[in-house]
Structures are given as structure tokens and as C-alpha cells.
N, C-alpha and C positions, 0 to 999 in steps of 0.2 A: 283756578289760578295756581300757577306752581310758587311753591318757597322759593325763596333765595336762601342760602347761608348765611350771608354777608348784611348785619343791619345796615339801614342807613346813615351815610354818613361816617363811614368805617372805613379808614385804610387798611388793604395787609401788611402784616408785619411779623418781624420772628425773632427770634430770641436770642441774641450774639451768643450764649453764656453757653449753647452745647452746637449751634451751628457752626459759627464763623469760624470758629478755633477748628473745627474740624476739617472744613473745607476753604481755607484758606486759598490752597492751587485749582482749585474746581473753575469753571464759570459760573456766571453771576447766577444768583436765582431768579426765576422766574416766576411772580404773582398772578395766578388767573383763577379763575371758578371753573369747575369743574364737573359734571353730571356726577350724581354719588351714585349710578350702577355702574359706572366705568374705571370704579375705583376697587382696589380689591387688596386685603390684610396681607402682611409681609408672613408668610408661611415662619421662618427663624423668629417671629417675637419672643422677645425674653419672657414676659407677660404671660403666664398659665389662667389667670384666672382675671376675666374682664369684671367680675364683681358687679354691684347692682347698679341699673344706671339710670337708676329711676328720679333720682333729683336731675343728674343729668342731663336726661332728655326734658324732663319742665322745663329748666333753665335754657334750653335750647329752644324747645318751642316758645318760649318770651323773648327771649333777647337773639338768637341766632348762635352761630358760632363764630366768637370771638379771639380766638387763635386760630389760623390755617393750618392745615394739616402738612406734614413734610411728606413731598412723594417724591417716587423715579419713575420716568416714563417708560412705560413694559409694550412696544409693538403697538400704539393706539389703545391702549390701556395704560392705569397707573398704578406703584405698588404703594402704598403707606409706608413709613419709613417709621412716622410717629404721627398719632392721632388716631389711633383702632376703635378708641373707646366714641370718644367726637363723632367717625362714622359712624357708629353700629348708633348710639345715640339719635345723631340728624337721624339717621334712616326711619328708629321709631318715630320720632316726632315727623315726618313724611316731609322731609326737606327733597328737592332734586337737584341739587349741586351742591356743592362746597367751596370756600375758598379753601388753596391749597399753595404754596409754596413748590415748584419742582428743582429737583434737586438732581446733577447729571455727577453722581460719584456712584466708587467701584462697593463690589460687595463687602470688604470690609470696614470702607467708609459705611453704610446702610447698618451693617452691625453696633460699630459704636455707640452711632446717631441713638439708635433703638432704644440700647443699654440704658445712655447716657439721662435722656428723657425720662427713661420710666423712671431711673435711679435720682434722681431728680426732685421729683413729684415725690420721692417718698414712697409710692406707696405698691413697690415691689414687698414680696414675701424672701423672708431668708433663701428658701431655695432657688427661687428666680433669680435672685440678683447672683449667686453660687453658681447655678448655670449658665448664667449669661457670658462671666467672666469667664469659666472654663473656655466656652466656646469662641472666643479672642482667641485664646490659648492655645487652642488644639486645633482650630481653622484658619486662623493665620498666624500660626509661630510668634506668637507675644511672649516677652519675659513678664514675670511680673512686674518689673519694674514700666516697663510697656503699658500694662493696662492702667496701674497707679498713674502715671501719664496722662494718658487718656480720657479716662473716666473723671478725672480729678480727684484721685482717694490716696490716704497714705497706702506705705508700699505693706504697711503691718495688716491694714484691713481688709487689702486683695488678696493678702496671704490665710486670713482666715477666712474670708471666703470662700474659696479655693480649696481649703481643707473641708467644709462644710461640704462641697460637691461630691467629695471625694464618699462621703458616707454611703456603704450598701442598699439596695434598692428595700432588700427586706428588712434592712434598719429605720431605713425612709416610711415604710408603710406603717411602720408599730408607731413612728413617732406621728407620722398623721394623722391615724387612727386614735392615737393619747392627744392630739390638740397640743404639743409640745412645737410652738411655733418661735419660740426666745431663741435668738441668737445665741446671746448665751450659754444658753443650756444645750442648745445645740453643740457647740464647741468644746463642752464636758463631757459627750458622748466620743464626740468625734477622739478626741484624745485619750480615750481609752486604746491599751495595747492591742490589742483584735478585736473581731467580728462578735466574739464572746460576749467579748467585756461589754461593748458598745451596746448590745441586746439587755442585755441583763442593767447596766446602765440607766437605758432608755425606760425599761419598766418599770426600774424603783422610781425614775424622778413621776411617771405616773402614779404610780400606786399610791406614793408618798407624798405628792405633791409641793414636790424640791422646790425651793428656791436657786439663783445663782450660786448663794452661797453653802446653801445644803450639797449640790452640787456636786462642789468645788469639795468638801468634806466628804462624801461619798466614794468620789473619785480617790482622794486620798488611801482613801481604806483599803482600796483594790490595788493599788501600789505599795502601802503600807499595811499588809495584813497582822504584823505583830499586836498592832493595837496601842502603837506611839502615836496616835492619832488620834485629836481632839475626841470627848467621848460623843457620840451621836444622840441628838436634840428631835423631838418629833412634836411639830405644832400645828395647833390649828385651832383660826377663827373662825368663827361661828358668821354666816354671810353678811347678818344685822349688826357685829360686834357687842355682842348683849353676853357673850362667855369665850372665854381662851381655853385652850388644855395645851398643855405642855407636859412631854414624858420623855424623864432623859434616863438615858441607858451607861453603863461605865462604862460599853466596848461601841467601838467607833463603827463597824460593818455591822449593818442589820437588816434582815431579809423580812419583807412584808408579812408572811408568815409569824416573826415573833413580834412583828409591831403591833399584828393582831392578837396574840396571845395576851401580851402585856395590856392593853386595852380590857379584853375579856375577861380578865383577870382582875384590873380597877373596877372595871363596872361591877362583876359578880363581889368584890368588898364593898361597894355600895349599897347593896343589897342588902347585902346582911347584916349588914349596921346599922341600916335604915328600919 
């Protein structure tokens, strides 16, 4: 017997809060189920990383799926607009159709749409939602003021955004590589005056394991090397919180090299005292 998507007793239905505003001058949408091999992921998703989707698909094999997916009709095929994850999902749990909302707007209506959803849900990565927005920007001529619009974001948060894209690809990979996923921190890198700074940035908040605000004091230092700059604080709790250390230094710039010195230095007087 094949699945259905669709439990019983279930109308479709969709979400005014990032459709209707979009597609206001469109035609109407169209509610039907749809085979899910005749459905196939929007190549531009903001979306890098579909993440685990293993409660997902449970929940789908018990109850169906309970949102329809947004698509545009591609030639007797369909593209997803939004719902990547919902497919790939039914598909493990071996649904053969889907409900599916179709949607007849242009490519940068399908972009928005995208954005807007993942952005939405939350549960975009600082870079995805950074690319997403560029690519408004730079494939159809949005001001920022435009994508703020749009999206629903102030005009301050597309602008940092927007700066976060802006970071070198070999900046990208050191921070990847460090698990330096904080917006925040990201935008203390970004604001460094070059490629330099921005590297050398990205390291200490790894090595040192910066807070926003260590950060923010860090950054300081490299624009304020005289050393007017609050004196630099190096902490750290123990995972259990069972012991603290804290080592503060008089000059505000410090390079992992002497945070280690200074360490190796307390430890070896413990030693000896001991």
C-alpha cells in the first residue's frame, strides 16, 4: 500500500506570514499532492546544511506531513520553493506523494520565499542567512533597504549581515575549522581593518576562547595598540564548574604564545611551592 502525506482529516493550508505578502499580484495557489519523485530541491537554497532529520522523519512516519510544501511547476516536474527538509524526510520514511501548495512566481519571488522560511524557522547558520541576503543583492539589484523589506529584518541587521558575507573564503575556513559559529564574533572579525587583522582575529578568539566581549576588547587593541585599552582578562571555567582561573595581564594585546608563557609560569610556581 502506498503512503499518503496528507493524514486524515487534514486540510492544506499555508502560512500568510511569508506567502501572501510575497505574492500578493501572483495567482491564486494551488493545493494538490503530488508523487515525491516528481519533486526535486531548488538548486539556489539558502540552506547548506539539511542537518539530522531523524526525529523528523519519525514524526513523519506517525503523523504525515503536516505543512505542504511550497513549489513551482518546472515542465511536468516541481521545484521546492520551501520544504527540502519535509521531502528528503517523507522520502526516508517511504511516503509517495506529498501535499504541496504550487506557487506560479518569478525567480526572485522563489528566492525570497526560500530565505524568508528558512529565516524564519530560525534555524539558518550565520553564513546561510549572510549568503542568502547577498544573493537578493547581487541577483536582483536590492538596496538593503529592499531586503529589510522583504525579509522582515531591520535595515541594521541586513547590514550586518551583509558584512559577515563579505568575509574571505580563507577567513571562512579558519573560522569553520575553530567552530566560531556566533554572530557576534563573527562581526568582530569582520571589522577588523584587513585580511590580516581578520586571520590573526579569528585565531585568538579560538585559541583564547573569546567571548563577545573579550572580542570586542581584543579588536580594541589592534586599533589601539598604545595600550589605552582596557588591560586584557583571560578566563576560564572548568566544564563542571568545580574551579575558575583567571589571569589578568596590564597590557591589553596579547598573543597566545604569552597567554601560554604566563600559564606555564603559574603552574611551574605551583610547583615549587607545593
Amino acid at each position: 500500500m502506498s503512503r499518503r502525506g496528507l493524514p486524515t482529516g487534514l486540510s492544506m493550508r499555508h502560512d500568510a506570514h511569508y506567502v501572501d505578502e510575497l505574492t500578493q499580484s501572483t495567482t491564486t495557489h494551488v493545493g494538490r499532492m503530488i508523487p515525491i519523485d516528481r519533486l526535486d530541491p531548488n538548486p539556489d537554497q539558502p540552506r547548506t546544511e539539511i542537518g539530522d532529520l531523524t526525529e523528523l522523519t519519525a514524526s513523519i512516519s506517525e503523523k504525515g506531513v503536516l505543512e505542504p510544501l511550497l513549489v513551482k511547476p518546472m515542465m511536468g516536474r516541481w521545484m521546492i520553493i520551501a520544504g527540502e527538509r519535509r521531502w528528503r524526510a517523507a522520502t526516508a520514511a517511504g511516503l509517495t506523494e506529498l501535499p504541496c501548495i504550487e506557487m506560479d512566481v518569478d525567480e526572485s519571488a522563489v528566492a525570497e520565499i526560500a530565505l524568508i522560511e528558512n529565516m524564519q524557522r530560525k534555524d539558518l547558520t550565520p553564513w546561510e542567512e549572510a549568503d542568502g541576503l547577498r544573493a537578493l543583492c547581487e541577483r536582483f539589484g536590492y538596496t538593503h533597504e529592499d531586503v529589510a523589506r522583504k525579509v522582515g529584518k531591520s535595515r541594521s541587521t541586513v547590514t550586518e549581515a551583509l558584512s559577515i558575507a563579505s568575509i574571505p573564503s580563507s577567513i571562512r575556513e579558519i573560522c569553520r575549522a575553530c567552530e566560531i559559529t556566533s554572530k557576534s564574533l563573527l562581526l568582530q572579525i569582520v571589522r577588523q581593518p584587513d585580511d590580516e587583522s581578520m586571520r590573526t582575529m579569528a585565531e585568538q578568539i579560538a585559541s583564547e576562547g573569546l567571548t563577545r566581549d573579550g572580542a570586542r576588547k581584543a579588536r580594541r587593541a589592534f586599533v589601539d595598540p598604545t595600550g589605552a585599552s582596557e588591560p586584557y582578562v583571560y578566563r576560564y571555567e572548568a566544564p563542571g564548574r568545580e574551579f575558575k582561573v583567571e589571569v589578568k595581564f596590564r597590557k591589553s594585546n596579547i598573543s597566545a604564545e604569552e597567554l601560554f608563557e604566563a600559564l606555564n609560569a603559574a603552574a611551574q610556581n605551583i610547583d615549587e611551592a607545593s
